[in-house]
N, C-alpha and C positions, 0 to 999 in steps of 0.2 A: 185861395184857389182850391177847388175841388180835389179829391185825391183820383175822378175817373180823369179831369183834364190832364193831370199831372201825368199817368197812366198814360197817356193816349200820345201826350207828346214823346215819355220816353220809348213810349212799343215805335211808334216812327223813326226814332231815333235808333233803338236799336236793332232796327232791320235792316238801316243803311235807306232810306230812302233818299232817292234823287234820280234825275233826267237831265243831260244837257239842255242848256236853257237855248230857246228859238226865239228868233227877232222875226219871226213873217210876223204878217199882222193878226191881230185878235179875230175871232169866228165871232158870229151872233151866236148868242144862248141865252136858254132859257134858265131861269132857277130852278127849278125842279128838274129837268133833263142834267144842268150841270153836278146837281148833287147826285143822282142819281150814277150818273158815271164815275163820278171821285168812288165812292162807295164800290162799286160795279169792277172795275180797275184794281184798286185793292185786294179785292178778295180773290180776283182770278189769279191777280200775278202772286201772292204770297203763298195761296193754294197748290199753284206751278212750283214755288222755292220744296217748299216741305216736301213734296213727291220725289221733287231730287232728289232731295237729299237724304232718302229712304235709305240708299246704300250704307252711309257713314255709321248710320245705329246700327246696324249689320254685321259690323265689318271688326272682328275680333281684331285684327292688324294695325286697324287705325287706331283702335285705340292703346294698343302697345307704341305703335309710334307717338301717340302724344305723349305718352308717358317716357318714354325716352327722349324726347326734345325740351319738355318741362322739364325733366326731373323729376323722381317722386317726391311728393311734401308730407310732410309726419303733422300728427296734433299733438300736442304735449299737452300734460296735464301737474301736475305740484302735489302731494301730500306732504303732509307734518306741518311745522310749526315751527316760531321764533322760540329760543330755548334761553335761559338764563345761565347766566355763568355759575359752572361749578354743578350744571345740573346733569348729570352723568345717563341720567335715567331718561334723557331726551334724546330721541334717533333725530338725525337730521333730514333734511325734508329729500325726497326720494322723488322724480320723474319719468312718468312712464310716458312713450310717446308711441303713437301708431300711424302705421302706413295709408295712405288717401290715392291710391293708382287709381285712375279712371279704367272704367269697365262700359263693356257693350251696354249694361243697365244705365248707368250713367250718360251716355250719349242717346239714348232712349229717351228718357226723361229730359233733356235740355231741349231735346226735339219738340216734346210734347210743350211743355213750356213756351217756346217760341208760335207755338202751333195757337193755345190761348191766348197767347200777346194779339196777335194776329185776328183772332175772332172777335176780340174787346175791341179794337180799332176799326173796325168794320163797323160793329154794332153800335159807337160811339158816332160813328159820322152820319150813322141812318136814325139813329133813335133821340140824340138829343145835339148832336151838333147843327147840321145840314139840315136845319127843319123848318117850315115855313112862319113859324113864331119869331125865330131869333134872325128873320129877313128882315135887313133893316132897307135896302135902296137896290133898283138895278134898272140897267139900261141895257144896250140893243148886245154890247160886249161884255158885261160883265154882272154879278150877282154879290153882294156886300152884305154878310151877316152879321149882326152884332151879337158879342156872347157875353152878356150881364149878368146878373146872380143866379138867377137862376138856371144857367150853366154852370160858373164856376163856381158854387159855393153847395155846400152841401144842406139839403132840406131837415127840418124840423118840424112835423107835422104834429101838431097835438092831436088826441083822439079825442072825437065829437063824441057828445052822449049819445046814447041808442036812441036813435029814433031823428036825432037831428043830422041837418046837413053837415056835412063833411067840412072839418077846419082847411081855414087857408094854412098850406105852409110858408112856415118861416125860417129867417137867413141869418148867420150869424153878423153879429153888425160890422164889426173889426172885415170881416168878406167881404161884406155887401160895400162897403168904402173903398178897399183895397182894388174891389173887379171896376166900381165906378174911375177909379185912381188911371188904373190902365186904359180903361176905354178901348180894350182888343177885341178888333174886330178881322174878319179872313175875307177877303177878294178872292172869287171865281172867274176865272178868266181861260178860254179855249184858245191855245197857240194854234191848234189842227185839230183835225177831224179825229174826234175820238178821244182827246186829250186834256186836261186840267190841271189849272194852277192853282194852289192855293195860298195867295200873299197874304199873310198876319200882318197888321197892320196895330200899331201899339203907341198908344198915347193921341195927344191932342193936336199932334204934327204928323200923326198917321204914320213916326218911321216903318219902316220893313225890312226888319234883321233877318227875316224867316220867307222860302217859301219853299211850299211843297209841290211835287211836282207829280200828282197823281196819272200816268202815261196811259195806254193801253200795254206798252212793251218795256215801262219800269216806269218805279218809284223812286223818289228822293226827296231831298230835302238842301237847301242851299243855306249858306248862313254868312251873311255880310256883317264882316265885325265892327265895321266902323259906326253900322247900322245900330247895334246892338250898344258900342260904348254911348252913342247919341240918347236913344230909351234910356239907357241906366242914368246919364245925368239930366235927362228932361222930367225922369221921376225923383229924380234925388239922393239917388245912391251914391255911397262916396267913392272916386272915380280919381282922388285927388292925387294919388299916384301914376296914375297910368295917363302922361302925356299924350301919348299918340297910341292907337290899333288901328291896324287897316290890314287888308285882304278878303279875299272869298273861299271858304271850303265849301265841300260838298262830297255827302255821301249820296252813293248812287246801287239800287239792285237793278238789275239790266237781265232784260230775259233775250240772251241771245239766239234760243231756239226751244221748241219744247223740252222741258224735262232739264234744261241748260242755264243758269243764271251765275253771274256775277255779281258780287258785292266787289264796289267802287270806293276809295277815298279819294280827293283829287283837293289841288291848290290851286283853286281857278285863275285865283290875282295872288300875286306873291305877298305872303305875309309880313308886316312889318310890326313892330311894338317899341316902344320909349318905355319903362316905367323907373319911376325915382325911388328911393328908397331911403334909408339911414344910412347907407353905406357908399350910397351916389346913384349914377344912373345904369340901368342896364339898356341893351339895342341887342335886338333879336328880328334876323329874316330871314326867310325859308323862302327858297325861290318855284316858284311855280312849274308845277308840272301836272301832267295829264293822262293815262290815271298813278297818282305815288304809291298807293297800296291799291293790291286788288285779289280775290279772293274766287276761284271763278269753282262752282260745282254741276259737274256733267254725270246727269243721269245716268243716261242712255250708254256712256262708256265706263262709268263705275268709277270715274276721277274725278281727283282732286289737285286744284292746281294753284300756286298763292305767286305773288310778286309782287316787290317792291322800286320804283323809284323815284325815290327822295331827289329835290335839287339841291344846290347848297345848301345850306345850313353857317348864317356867320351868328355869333354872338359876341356881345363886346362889353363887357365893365369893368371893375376895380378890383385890383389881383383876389381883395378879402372877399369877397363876395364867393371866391372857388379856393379860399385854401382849403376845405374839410376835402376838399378835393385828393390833395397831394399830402396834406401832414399824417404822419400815425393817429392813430386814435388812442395810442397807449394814455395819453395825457389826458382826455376828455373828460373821463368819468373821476371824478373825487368820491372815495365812500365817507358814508356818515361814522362808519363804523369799525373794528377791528374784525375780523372774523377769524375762525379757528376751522381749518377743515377738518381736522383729526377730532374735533366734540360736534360741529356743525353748532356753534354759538356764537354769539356776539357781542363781546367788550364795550360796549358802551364808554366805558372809561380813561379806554387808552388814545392818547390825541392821534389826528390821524391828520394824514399834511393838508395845509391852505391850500385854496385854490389857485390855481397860479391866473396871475392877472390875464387882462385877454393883450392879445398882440396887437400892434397896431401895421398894416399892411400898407404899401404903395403899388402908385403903378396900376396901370392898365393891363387886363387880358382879352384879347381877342382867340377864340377859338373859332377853327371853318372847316367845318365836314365839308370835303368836295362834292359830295353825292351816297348816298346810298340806294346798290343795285340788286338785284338778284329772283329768280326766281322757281319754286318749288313745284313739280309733280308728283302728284300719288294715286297708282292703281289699286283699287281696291284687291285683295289678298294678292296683289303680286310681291309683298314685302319687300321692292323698292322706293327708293325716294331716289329721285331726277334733280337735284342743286346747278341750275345757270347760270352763266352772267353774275357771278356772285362777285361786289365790288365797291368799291368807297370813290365812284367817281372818277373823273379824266384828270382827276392833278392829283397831286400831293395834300395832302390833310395836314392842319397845324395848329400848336398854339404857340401865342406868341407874347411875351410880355416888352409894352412899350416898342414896341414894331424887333425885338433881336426874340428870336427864335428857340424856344424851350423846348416842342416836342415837334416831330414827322414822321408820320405814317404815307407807306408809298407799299402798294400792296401791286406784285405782277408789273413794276414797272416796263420793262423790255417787254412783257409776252399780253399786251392789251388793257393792263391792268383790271383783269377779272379772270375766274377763275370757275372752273365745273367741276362739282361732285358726283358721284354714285355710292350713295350708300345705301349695301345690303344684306344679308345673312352670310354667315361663312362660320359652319359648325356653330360651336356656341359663345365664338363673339359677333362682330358688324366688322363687315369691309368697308373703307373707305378708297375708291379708286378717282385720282385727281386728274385733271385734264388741264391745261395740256404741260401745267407743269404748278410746284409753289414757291413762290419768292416774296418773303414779307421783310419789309425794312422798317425799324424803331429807332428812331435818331430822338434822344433826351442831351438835353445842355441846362437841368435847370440850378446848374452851380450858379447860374447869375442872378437868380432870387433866394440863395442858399441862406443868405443873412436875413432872411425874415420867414425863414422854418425852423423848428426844433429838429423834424424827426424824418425828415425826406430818406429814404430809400437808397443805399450808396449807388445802386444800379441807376436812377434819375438823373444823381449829377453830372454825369459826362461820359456818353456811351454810344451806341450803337449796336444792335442788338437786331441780326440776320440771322430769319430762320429760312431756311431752304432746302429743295431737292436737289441731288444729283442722278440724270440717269431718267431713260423713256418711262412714261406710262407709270410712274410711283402710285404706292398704296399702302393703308394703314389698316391693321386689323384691331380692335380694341375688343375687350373681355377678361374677365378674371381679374379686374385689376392692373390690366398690365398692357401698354399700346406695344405694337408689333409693330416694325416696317416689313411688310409682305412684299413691296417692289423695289430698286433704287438703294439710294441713301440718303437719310435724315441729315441734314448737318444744324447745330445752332452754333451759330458764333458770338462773341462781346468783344469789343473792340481794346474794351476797359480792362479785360480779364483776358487775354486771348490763350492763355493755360490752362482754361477751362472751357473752352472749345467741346464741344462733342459730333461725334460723329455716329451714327448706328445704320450699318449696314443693313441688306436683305436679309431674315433671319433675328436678328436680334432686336432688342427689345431696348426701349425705356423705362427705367425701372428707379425706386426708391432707394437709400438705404435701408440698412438693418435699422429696426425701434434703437432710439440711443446714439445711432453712429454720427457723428459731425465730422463735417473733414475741412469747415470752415470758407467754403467758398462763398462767393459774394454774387456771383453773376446771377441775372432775374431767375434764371430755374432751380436757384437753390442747390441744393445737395441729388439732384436728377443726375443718373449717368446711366451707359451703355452696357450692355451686360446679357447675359442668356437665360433668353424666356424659360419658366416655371412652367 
């Protein structure tokens, strides 16, 4: 395969192309007028995304917000050297790492970047896709190109002597086999006036795992997986794990007015998957929803807006397949070697423990996210964020070994089960103000698979663990190091521990110990307690 096809599918891919799909019936078209508009479509509505989204490179705020939502990430780098023992005169190796915050330049450039993706795919569906060479059939609805080597494979042209005609180019041959192998070809078809589809059509049975949906008022792209598993084993791919895939996604850019566009993800058919493995079978499905992520950027008002939701979410296999889930990791790594921090060398010589055998695990887990909700605004320099609906769903979340109940999450049960944030500037930390109130419940029981962990967490085997507000309108100030309750009262409880209860009123603060101090509590927040802000 070419590296511009390759190109071409992922610049599709990563603009979000897609359009709900229309069942009226097919228009007449021509081949040339339909390419013509795929092409035409493209370049206006991506044209439209970018001018949007002029503001975001702009906006010093946003990109302090993404940096405080990521996190900053450091690069690290290593000097020195492996030292031999007894060799006094070798510094051990030294780390230096630097900071990587996104900057207005930063978001400049990714702009620009998107902006090139976007002109390559244009100039790929007018220059060698969409062209009357690679027309292989059409009729009164639709227009069938075929894209053989000399689309997907890259040209090797020898240079003709002076004076002679121009050598034919040539294809690598392992290509030229591989494009014949696929026999991909794209169906143009008009659901409406002004409108194009373009079905990829792939192998000998012409599956259609793919199709694009070049609009007048969005792009996209659908992807039928069952479609997709059928190509991979009608070419041969090995496939021998994966029993069952079925569902439909689809990303979608949507121009919902000038200067206004949304990016879409959406689960058109609810996803299912079987695959087997060494350890047994796993089952994975995600229930369909319409749109589950969505990303919407408004000109003309200088926002930015995200939202998410997810439908269930079940999955279901064999407890081993999720212990790295729950055991420590203290045990994973065996070194080869002895090490000395105080020379920074390496013993070679001194035995260092066996690996401990691998465990063997029973039992079934099924975990079930009920939903994932919520959704984000942001005004360009008004340095807030607007958090809605923020929420895991209408039930209770769980996992569950052998149908008896290891973990529950129940977020806002009594008060709708979702929850709203504002979070904004306040001196020199971030307000957090909650609506209309927070109650998060952590119910662990996993003492009943206790006998087949080493190093489970004493808070996991049998607790419950209630963090909540007391009191109207609660708020959290964070900075310095150090969270504030500004409204209300904090409380966290453990059921386990209940001596270790805290409570942090208006005023006071959540805070660490001293370096050094243990005072040996157990409950999940450790050695955390209430105390008077620095």
């Amino acid at each position: 395969m070419t590296k511009s096809v390759v190109r071409w599918g992922l610049s599709c891919l990563s603009v979000g192309l897609l359009a709900c799909p229309d069942d009226s019936p097919l228009l007449e078209i021509s081949s040339h007028q339909a390419a013509l508009t795929a092409s035409e479509n493209s370049e206006r509505t991506l044209e439209g995304l970018l001018d949007a989204a002029d503001f975001l490179a702009e906006s010093t705020s946003m990109a302090e917000a993404l940096n405080a939502f990521s996190g900053t990430s450091e690069e690290c780098s290593s000097s020195g050297s492996f030292c031999n023992v007894g060799d006094s005169s070798c510094a051990p190796p030294e780390t230096v790492c630097t900071s990587t915050e996104l900057s207005e330049a930063d978001l400049e450039e990714s702009r620009q970047e998107l902006r090139e993706n976007a002109e390559e795919l244009v100039r790929e569906l007018r220059e060698r896709i969409l062209i009357p060479e690679n027309l292989e059939s059409e009729n009164d609805t639709s227009a069938t190109y075929r894209l053989g080597p000399s689309v997907l494979c890259s040209q090797d042209a020898p240079v003709a002597p002076t004076g002679a005609a121009p050598a034919a180019a040539t294809y690598d041959p392992d290509c030229v086999e591989q494009a014949n192998r696929y026999q991909l070809r794209l169906r143009l078809t008009s659901p409406s006036e002004g409108d194009v589809d373009v079905t990829v059509l792939v192998g000998q049975r012409k599956h259609a795992p793919l199709v694009f949906e070049l609009h007048r008022q969005s792009l996209g792209v659908r992807v039928d997986l069952g479609e997709a598993l059928a190509v991979a084993r009608d070419l041969g791919e090995d496939t021998e794990s994966i029993e069952n895939l079925s569902g439909v996604l689809q990303l979608a850019l949507v121009e919902n007015g000038p200067r206004d566009y949304s990016f879409e993800f959406n689960v058109l058919e609810a996803l299912q998957a079987v695959i087997n493995s060494d350890d047994g079978k796993l089952q994975a499905s995600l229930a369909a929803t319409s749109p589950a992520l969505e990303l919407r950027l408004d000109g003309n008002a200088r926002r930015l807006s995200a939202g998410v939701d997810l439908g269930a979410l079940r999955v279901l296999g064999p407890l081993g397949m999720f212990a790295d889930m729950f055991e420590s990791a203290e045990s994973s790594d065996v070194p080869t070697a002895a090490y000395d921090a105080g020379t920074g060398t390496y013993d070679y010589d001194t035995p260092v423990p066996e690996p401990t055998p691998a465990r063997s695990y029973h039992g079934m887990l099924e975990l079930v996210l009920a939903g994932l909700e919520g959704t984000l605004e942001y005004v360009a320099d008004s340095d807030v964020l607007n958090l809605t609906g923020l929420g895991f769903g209408d039930a209770t979340s769980t996992i569950k070994h052998d149908g008896r109940s290891l973990f529950a999450l129940d977020l806002n049960a009594a008060l709708g089960r979702h929850v709203d944030l504002v979070v904004e500037p306040a001196g020199d930390g971030t307000k957090i103000s909650i609506t209309p109130g927070f109650d998060l419940s952590l119910a662990f029981a996993f003492q009943q698979v206790q006998d087949q962990f080493d190093n489970l967490a004493d808070y996991l085997l049998d607790d419950t663990v209630h963090i909540w507000f007391e009191g109207a309108a609660p708020a959290l100030v964070t900075g310095g190091d150090q969270l504030r309750v500004d409204s209300g009262t904090l409380h966290l409880d453990t059921s386990a521990h209940p001596a270790e209860n805290l409570s942090v009123s208006a005023g006071m603060c959540l805070i660490e110990p001293s370096v050094g101090e243990d005072d040996g509590q157990s409950s999940p927040w450790g050695d955390l307690g209430a105390g008077v802000c620095q």
